[in-house]
C-alpha positions as CSV (number, residue, x, y, z in Angstrom):
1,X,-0.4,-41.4,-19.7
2,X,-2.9,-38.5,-19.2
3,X,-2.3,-34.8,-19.2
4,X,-3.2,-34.7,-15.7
5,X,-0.4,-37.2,-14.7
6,X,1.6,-35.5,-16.6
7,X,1.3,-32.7,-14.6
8,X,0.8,-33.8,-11.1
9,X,4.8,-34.1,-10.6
10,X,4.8,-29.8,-11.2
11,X,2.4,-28.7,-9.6
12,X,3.8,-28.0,-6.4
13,X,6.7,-25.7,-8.9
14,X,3.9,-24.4,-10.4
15,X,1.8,-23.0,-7.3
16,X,4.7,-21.5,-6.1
17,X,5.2,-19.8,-9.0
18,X,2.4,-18.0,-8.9
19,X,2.0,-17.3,-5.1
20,X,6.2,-15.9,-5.8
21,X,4.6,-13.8,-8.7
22,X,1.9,-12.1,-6.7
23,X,3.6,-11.6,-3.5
24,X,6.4,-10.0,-5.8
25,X,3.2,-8.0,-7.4
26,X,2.2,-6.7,-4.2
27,X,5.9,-5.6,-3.1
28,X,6.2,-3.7,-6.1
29,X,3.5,-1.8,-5.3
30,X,4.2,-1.4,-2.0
31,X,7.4,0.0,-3.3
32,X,6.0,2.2,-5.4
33,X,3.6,3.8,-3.0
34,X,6.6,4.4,-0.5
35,X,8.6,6.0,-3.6
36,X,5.8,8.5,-3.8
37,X,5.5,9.3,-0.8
38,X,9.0,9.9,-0.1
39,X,9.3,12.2,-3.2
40,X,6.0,14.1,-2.8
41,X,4.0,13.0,-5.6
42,X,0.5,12.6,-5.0
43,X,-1.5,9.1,-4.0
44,X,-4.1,7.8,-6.3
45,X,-7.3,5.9,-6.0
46,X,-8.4,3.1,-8.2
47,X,-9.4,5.7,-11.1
48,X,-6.3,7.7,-10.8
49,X,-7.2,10.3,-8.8
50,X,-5.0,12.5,-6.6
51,X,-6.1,11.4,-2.6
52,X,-5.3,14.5,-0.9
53,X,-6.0,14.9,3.0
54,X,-9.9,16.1,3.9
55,X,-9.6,19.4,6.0
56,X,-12.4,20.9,7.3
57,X,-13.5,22.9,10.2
58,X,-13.7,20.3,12.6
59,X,-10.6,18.4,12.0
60,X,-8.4,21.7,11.7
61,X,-9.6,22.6,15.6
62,X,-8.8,18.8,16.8
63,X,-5.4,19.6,15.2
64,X,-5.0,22.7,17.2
65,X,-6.3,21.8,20.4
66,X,-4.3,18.7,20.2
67,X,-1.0,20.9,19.4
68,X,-1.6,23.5,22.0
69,X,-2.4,20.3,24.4
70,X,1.3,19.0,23.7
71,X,3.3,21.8,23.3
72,X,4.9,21.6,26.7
73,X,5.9,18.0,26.1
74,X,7.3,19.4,22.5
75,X,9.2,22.2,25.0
């Protein structure tokens, strides 16, 4: 018998081994990005750098107009 017959009965276990390890992977992280967000801590990019919100001019008066625009709805 050949190490590929050997194997054929498994893989099936095996493949789903893997896809249960990666989607597990990904729900930790998921996880752990909600955690941080929840408890204030920063968000990082791939090279571990804090991701903070971009303000500038024109996305601060966007904000205001759109608050002013929905402050009787707020009322």
């Amino acid at each position: 018998m050949e190490p590929s017959e050997a194997l054929a009965p498994y893989l099936p276990f095996i493949a789903m081994g893997g896809l249960g390890i990666g989607l597990l992977a990904v729900a930790g992280w998921i996880f752990t990005t909600w955690l941080r967000i929840r408890n204030g801590y920063p968000l990082e990019n791939s090279w571990g750098k804090a991701v903070y919100p971009q303000k500038n001019e024109v996305s601060v008066e966007c904000f205001e107009l759109l608050r002013h625009e929905h402050a009787p709805a707020r009322a």
